[in-house]
Gaussian input, Z-matrix of N, CA and C with variables (Angstrom, degrees):
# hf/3-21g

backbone

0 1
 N
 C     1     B1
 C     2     B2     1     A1
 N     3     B3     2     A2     1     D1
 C     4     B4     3     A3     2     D2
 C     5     B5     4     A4     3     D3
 N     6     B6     5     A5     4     D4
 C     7     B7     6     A6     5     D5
 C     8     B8     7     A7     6     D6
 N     9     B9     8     A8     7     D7
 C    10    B10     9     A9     8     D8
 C    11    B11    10    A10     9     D9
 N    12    B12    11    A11    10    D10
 C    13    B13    12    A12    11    D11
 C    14    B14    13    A13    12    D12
 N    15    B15    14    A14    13    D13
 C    16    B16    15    A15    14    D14
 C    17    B17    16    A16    15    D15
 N    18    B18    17    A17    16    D16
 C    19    B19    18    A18    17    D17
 C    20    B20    19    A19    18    D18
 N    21    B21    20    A20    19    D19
 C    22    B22    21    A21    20    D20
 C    23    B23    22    A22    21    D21
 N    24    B24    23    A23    22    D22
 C    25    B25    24    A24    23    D23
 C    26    B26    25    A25    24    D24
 N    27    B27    26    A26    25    D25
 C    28    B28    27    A27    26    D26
 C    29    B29    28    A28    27    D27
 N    30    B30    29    A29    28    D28
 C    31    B31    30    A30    29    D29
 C    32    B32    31    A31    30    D30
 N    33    B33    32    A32    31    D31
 C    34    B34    33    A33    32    D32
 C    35    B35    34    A34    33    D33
 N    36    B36    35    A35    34    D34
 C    37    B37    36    A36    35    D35
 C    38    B38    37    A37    36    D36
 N    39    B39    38    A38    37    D37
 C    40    B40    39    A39    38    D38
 C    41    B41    40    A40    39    D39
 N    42    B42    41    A41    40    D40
 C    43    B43    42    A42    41    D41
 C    44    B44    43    A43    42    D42
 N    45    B45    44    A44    43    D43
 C    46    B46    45    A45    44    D44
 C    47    B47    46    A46    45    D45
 N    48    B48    47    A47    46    D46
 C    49    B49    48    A48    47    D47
 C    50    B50    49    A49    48    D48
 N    51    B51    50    A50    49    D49
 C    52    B52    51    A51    50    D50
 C    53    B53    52    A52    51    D51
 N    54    B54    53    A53    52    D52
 C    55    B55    54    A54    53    D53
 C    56    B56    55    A55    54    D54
 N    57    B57    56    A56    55    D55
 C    58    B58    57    A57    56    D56
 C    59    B59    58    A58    57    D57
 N    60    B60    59    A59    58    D58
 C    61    B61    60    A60    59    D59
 C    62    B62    61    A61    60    D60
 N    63    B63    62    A62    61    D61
 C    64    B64    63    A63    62    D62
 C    65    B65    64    A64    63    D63
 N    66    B66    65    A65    64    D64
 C    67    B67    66    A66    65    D65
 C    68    B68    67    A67    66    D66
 N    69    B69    68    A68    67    D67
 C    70    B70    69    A69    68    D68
 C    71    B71    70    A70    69    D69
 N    72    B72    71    A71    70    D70
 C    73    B73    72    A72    71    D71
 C    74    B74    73    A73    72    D72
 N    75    B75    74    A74    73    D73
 C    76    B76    75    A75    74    D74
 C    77    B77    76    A76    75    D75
 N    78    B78    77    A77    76    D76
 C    79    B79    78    A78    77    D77
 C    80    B80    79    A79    78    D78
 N    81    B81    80    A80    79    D79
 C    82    B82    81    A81    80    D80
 C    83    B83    82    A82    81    D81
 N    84    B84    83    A83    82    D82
 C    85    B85    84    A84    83    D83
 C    86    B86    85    A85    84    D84
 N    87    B87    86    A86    85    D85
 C    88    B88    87    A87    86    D86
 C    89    B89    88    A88    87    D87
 N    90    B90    89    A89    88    D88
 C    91    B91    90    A90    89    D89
 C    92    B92    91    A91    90    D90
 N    93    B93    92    A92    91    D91
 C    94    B94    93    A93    92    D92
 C    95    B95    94    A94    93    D93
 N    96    B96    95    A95    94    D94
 C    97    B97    96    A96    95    D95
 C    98    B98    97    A97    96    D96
 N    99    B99    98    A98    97    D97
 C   100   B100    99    A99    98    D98
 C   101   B101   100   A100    99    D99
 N   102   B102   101   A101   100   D100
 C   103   B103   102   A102   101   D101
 C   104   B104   103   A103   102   D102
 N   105   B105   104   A104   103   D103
 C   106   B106   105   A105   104   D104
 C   107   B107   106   A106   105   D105
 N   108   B108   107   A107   106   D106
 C   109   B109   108   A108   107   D107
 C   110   B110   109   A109   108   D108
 N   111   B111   110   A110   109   D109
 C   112   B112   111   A111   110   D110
 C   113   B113   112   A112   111   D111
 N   114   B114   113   A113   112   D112
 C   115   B115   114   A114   113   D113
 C   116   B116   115   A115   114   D114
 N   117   B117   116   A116   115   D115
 C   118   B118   117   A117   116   D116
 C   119   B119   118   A118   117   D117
 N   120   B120   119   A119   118   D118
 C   121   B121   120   A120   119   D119
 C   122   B122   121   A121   120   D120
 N   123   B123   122   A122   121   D121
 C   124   B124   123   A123   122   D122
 C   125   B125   124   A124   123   D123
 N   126   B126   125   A125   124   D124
 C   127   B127   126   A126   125   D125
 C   128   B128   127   A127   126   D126
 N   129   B129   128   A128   127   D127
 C   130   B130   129   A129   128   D128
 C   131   B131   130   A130   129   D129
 N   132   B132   131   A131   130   D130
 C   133   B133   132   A132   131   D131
 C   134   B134   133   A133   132   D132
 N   135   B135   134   A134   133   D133
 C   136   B136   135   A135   134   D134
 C   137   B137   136   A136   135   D135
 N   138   B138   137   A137   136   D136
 C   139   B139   138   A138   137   D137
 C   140   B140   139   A139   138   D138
 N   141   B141   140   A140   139   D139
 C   142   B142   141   A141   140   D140
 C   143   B143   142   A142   141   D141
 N   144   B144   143   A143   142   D142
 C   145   B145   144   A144   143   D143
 C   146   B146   145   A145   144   D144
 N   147   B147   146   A146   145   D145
 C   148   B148   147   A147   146   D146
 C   149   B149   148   A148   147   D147
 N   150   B150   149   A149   148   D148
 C   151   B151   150   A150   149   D149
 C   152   B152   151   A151   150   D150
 N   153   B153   152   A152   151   D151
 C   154   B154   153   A153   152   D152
 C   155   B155   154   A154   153   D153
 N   156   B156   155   A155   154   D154
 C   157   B157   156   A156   155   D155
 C   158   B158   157   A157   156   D156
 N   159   B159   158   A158   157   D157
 C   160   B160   159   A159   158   D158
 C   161   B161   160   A160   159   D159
 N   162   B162   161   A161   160   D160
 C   163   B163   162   A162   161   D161
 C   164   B164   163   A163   162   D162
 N   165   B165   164   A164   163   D163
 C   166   B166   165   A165   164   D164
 C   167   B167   166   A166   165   D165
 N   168   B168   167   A167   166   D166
 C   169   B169   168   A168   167   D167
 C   170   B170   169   A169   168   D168
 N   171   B171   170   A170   169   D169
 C   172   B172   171   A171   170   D170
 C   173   B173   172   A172   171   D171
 N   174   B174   173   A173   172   D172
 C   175   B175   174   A174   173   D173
 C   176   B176   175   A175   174   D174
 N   177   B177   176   A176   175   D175
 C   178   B178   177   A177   176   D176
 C   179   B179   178   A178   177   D177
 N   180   B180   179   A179   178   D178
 C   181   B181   180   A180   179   D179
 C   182   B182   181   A181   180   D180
 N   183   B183   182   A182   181   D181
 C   184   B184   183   A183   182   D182
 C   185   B185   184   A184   183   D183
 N   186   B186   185   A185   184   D184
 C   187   B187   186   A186   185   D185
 C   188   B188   187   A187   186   D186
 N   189   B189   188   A188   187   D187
 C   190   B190   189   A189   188   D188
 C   191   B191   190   A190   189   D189
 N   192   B192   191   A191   190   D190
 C   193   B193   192   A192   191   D191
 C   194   B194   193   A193   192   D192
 N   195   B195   194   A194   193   D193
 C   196   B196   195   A195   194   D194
 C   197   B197   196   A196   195   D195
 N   198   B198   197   A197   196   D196
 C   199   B199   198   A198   197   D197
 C   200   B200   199   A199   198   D198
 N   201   B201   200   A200   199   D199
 C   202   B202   201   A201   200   D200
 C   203   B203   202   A202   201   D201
 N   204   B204   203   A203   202   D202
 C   205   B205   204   A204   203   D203
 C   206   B206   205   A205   204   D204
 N   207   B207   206   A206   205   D205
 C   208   B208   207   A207   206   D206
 C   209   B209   208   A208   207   D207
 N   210   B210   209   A209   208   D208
 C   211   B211   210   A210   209   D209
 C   212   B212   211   A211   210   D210
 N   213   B213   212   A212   211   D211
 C   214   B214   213   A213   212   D212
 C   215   B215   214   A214   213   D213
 N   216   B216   215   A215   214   D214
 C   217   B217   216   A216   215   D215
 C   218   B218   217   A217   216   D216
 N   219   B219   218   A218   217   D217
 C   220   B220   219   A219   218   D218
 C   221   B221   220   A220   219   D219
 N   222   B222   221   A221   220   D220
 C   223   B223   222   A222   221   D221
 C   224   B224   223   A223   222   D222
 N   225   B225   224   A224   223   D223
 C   226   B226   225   A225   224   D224
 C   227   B227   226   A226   225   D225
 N   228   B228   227   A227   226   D226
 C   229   B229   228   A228   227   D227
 C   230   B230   229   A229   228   D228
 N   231   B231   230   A230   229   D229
 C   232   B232   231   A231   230   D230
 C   233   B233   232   A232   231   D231
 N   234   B234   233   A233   232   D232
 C   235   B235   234   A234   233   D233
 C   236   B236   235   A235   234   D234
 N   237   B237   236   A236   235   D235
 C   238   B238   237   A237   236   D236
 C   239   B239   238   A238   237   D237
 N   240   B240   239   A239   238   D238
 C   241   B241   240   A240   239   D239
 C   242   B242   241   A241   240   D240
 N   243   B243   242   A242   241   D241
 C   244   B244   243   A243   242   D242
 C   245   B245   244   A244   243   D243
 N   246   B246   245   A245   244   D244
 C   247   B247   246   A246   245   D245
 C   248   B248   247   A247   246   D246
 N   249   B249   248   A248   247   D247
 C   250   B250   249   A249   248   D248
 C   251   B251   250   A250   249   D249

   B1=1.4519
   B2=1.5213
   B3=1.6573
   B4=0.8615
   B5=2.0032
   B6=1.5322
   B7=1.5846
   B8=1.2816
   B9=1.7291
   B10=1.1790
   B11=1.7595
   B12=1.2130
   B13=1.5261
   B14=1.7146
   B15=1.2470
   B16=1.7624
   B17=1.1807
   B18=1.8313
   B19=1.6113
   B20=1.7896
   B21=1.3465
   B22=1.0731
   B23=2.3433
   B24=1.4883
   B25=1.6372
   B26=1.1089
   B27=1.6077
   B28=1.6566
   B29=1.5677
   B30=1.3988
   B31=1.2617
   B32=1.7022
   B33=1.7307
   B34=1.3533
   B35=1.5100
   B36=1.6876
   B37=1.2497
   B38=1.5583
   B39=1.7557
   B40=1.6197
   B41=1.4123
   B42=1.5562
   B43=1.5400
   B44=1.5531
   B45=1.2888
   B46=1.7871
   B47=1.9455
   B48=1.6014
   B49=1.2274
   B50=1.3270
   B51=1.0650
   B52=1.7164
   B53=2.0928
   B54=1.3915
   B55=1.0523
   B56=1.6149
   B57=1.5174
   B58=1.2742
   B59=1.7568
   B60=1.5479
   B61=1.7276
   B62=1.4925
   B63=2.0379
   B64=1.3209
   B65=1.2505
   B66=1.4855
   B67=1.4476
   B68=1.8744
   B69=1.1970
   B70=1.3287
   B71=2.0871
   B72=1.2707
   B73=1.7966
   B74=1.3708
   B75=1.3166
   B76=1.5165
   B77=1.5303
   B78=1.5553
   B79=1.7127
   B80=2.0499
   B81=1.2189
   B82=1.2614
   B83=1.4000
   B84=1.7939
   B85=1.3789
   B86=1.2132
   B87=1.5669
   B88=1.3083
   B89=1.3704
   B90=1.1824
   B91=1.5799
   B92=1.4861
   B93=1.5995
   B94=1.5313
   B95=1.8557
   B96=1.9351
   B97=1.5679
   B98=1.6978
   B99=1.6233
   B100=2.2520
   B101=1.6261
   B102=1.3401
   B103=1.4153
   B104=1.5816
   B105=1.8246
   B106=0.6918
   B107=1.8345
   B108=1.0940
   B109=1.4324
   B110=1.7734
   B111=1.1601
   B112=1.3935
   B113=1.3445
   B114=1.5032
   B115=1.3843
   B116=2.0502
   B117=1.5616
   B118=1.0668
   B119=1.2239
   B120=1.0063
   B121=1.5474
   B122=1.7889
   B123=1.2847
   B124=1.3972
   B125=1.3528
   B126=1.4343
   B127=1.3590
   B128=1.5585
   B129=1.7021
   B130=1.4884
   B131=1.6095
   B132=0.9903
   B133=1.4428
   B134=1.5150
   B135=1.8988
   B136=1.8198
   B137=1.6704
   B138=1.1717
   B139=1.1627
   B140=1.6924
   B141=1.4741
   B142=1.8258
   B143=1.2580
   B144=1.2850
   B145=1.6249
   B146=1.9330
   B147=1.2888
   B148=1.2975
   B149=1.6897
   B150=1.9621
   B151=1.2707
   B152=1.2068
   B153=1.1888
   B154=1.0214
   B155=1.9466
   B156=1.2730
   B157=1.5908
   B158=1.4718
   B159=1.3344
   B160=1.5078
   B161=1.2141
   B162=1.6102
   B163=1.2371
   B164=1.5265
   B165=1.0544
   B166=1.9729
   B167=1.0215
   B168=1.5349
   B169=1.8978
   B170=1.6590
   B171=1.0303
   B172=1.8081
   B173=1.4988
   B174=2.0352
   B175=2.0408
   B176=1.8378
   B177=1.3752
   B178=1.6962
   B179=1.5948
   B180=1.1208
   B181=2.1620
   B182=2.1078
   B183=1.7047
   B184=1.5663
   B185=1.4029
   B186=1.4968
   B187=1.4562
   B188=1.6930
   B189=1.1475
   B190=1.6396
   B191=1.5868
   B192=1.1480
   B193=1.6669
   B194=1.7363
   B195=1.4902
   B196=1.3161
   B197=1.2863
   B198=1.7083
   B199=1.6418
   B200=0.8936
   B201=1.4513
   B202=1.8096
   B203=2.0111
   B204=1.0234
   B205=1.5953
   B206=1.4229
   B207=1.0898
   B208=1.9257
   B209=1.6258
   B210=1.6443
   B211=1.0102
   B212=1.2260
   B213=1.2581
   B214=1.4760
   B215=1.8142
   B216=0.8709
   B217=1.3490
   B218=1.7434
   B219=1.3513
   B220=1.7599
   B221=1.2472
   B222=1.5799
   B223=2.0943
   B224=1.4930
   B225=1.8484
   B226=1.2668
   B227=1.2099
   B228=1.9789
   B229=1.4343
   B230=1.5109
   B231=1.5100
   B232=1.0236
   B233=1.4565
   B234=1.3032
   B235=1.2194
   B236=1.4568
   B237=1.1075
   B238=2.2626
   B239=1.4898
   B240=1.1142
   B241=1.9172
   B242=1.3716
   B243=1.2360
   B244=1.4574
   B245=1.7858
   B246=1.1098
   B247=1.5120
   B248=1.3993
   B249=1.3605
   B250=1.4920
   B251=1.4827
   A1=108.02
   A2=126.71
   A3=125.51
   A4=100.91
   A5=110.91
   A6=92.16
   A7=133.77
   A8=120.05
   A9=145.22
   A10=81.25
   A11=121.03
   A12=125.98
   A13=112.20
   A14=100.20
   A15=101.51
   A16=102.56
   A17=127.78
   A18=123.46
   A19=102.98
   A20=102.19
   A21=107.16
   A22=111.68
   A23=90.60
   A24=93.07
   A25=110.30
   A26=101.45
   A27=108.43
   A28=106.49
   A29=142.92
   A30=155.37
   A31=92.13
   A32=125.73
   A33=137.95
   A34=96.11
   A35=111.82
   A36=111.41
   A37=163.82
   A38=79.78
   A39=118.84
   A40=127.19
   A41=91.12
   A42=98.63
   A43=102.09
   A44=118.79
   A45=125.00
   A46=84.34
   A47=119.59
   A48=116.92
   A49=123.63
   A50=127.39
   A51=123.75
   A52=95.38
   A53=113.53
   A54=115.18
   A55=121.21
   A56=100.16
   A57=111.50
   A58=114.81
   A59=93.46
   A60=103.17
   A61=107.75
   A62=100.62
   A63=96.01
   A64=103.75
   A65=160.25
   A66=167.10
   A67=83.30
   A68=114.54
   A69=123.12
   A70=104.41
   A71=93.88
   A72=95.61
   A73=101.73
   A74=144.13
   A75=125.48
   A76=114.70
   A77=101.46
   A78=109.47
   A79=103.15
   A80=119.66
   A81=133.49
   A82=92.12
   A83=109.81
   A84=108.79
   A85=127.64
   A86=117.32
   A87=123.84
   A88=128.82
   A89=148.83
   A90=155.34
   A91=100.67
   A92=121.00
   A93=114.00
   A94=89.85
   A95=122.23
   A96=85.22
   A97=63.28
   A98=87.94
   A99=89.63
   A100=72.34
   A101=150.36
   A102=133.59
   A103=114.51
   A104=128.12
   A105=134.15
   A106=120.91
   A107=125.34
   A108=135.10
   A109=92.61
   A110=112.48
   A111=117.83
   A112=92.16
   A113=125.50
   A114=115.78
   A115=129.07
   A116=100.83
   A117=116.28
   A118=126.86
   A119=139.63
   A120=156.38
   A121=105.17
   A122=98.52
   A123=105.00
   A124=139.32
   A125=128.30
   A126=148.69
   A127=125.59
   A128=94.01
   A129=114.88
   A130=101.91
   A131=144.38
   A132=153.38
   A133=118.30
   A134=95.31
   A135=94.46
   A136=137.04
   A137=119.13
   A138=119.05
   A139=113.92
   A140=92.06
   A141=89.10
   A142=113.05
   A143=127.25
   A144=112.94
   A145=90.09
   A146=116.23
   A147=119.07
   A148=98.59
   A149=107.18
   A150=84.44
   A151=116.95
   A152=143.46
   A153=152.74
   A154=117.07
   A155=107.70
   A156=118.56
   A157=94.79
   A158=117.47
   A159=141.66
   A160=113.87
   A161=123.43
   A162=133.18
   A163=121.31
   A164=99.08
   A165=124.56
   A166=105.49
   A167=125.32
   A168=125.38
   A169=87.23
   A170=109.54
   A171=103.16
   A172=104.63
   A173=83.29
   A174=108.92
   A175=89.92
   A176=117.74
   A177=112.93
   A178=119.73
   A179=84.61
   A180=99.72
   A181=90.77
   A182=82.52
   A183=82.01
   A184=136.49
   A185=109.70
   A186=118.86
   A187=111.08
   A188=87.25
   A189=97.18
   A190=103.51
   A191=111.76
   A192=110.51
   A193=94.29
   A194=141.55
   A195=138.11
   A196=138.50
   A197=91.02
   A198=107.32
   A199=107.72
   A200=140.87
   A201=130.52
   A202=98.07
   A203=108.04
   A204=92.27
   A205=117.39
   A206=85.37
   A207=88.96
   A208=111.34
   A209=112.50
   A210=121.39
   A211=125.22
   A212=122.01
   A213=113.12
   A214=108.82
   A215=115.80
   A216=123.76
   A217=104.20
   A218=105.19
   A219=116.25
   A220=114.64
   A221=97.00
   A222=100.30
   A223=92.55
   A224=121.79
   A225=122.12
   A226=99.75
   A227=144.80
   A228=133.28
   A229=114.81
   A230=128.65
   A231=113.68
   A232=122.33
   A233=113.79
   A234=127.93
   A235=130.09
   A236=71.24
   A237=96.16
   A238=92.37
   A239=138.62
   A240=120.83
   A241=127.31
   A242=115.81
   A243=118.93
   A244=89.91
   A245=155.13
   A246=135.76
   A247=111.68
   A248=115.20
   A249=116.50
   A250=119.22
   D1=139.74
   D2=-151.83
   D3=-105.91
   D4=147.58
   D5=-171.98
   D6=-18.53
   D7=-67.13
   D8=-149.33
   D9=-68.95
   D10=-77.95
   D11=179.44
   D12=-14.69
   D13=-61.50
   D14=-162.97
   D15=-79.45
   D16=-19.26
   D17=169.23
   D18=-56.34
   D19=-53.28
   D20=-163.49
   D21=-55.49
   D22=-53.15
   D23=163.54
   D24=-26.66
   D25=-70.28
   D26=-155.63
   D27=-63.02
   D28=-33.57
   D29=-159.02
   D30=-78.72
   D31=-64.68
   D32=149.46
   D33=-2.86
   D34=-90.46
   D35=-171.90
   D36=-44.46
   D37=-38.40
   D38=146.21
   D39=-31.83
   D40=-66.01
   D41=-172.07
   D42=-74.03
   D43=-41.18
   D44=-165.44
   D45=-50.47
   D46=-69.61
   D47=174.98
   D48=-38.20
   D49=-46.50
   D50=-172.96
   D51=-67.05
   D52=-54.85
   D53=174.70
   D54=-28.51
   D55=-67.75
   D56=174.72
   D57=-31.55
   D58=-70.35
   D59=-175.92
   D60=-21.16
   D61=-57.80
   D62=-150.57
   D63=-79.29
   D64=-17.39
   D65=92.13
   D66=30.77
   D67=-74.58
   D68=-149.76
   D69=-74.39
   D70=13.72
   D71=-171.43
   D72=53.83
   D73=30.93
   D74=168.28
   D75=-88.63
   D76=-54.21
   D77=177.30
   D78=-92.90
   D79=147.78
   D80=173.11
   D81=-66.82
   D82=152.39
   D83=166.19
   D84=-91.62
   D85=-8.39
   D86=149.42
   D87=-73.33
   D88=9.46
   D89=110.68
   D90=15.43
   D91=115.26
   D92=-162.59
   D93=-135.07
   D94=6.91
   D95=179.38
   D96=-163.98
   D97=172.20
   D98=-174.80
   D99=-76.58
   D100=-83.23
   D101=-135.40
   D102=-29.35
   D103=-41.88
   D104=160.03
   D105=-54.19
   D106=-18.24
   D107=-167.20
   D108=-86.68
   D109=-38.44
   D110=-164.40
   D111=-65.65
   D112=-55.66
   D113=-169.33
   D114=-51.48
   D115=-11.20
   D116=153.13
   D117=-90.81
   D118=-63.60
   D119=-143.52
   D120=-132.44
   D121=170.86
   D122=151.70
   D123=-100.10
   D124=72.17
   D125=-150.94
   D126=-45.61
   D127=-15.51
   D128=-178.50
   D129=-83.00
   D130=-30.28
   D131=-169.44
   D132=-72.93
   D133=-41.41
   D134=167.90
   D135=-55.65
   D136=98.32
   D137=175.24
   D138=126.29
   D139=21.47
   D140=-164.40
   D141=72.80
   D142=33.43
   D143=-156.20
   D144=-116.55
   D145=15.77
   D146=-171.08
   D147=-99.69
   D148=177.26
   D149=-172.21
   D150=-88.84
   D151=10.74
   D152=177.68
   D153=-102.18
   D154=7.22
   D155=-166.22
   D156=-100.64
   D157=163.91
   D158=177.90
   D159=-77.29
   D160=12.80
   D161=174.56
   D162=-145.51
   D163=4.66
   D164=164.11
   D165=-32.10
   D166=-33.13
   D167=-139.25
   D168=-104.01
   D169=9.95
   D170=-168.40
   D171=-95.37
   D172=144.63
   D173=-158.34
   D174=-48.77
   D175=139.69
   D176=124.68
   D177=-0.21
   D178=-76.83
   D179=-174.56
   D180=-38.16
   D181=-79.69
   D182=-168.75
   D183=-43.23
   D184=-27.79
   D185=170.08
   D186=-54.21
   D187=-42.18
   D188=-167.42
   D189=-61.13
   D190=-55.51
   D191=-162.21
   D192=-86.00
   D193=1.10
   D194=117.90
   D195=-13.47
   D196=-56.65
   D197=173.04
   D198=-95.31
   D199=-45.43
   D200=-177.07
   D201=-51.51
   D202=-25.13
   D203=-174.80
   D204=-98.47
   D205=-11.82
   D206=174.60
   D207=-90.21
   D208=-29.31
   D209=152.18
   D210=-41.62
   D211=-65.49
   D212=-174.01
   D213=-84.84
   D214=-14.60
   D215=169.29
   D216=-46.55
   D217=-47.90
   D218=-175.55
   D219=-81.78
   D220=-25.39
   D221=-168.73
   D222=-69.72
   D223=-44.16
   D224=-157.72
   D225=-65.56
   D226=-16.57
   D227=-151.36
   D228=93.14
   D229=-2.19
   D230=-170.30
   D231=-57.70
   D232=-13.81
   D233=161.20
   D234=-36.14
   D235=-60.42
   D236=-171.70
   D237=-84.53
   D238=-62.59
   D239=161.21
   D240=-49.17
   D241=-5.00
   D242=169.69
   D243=57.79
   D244=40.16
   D245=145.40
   D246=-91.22
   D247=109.27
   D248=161.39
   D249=-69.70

């Protein structure tokens, strides 16, 4: 799988996970940035992105543009529309 692809998975996955939580009453569905996600959960863990996850091995770079998109994914409400 080629970078852009597996950001995109992992970003996919993220949100399917944050979704879940809030389905599950853990995270609020108004949750608007991961800093806020942390105050529930441990935000580092979604997506395999922990060190022990199937996606641990991922660049700096890629983490980053991981979070800038999951970021704005939350700033926009995707939350409260439920579209991952």
């Amino acid at each position: 799988m080629g970078t852009q692809a597996r950001i995109e998975d992992i970003v996919r996955r993220y949100k399917a996970e944050v979704l879940a939580d809030i389905e599950d009453g853990i995270v609020p569905p108004d949750v608007a940035t991961i800093e806020e996600l942390h105050d529930y959960v441990d935000a580092n863990t979604y997506a395999g992105l922990c060190d022990d996850g199937e996606n641990a091995d991922i660049a700096p770079d890629d983490l980053i543009a991981v979070q800038d998109r999951v970021e704005a994914w939350l700033a926009a409400g995707g939350t409260t529309t439920r579209t991952a």
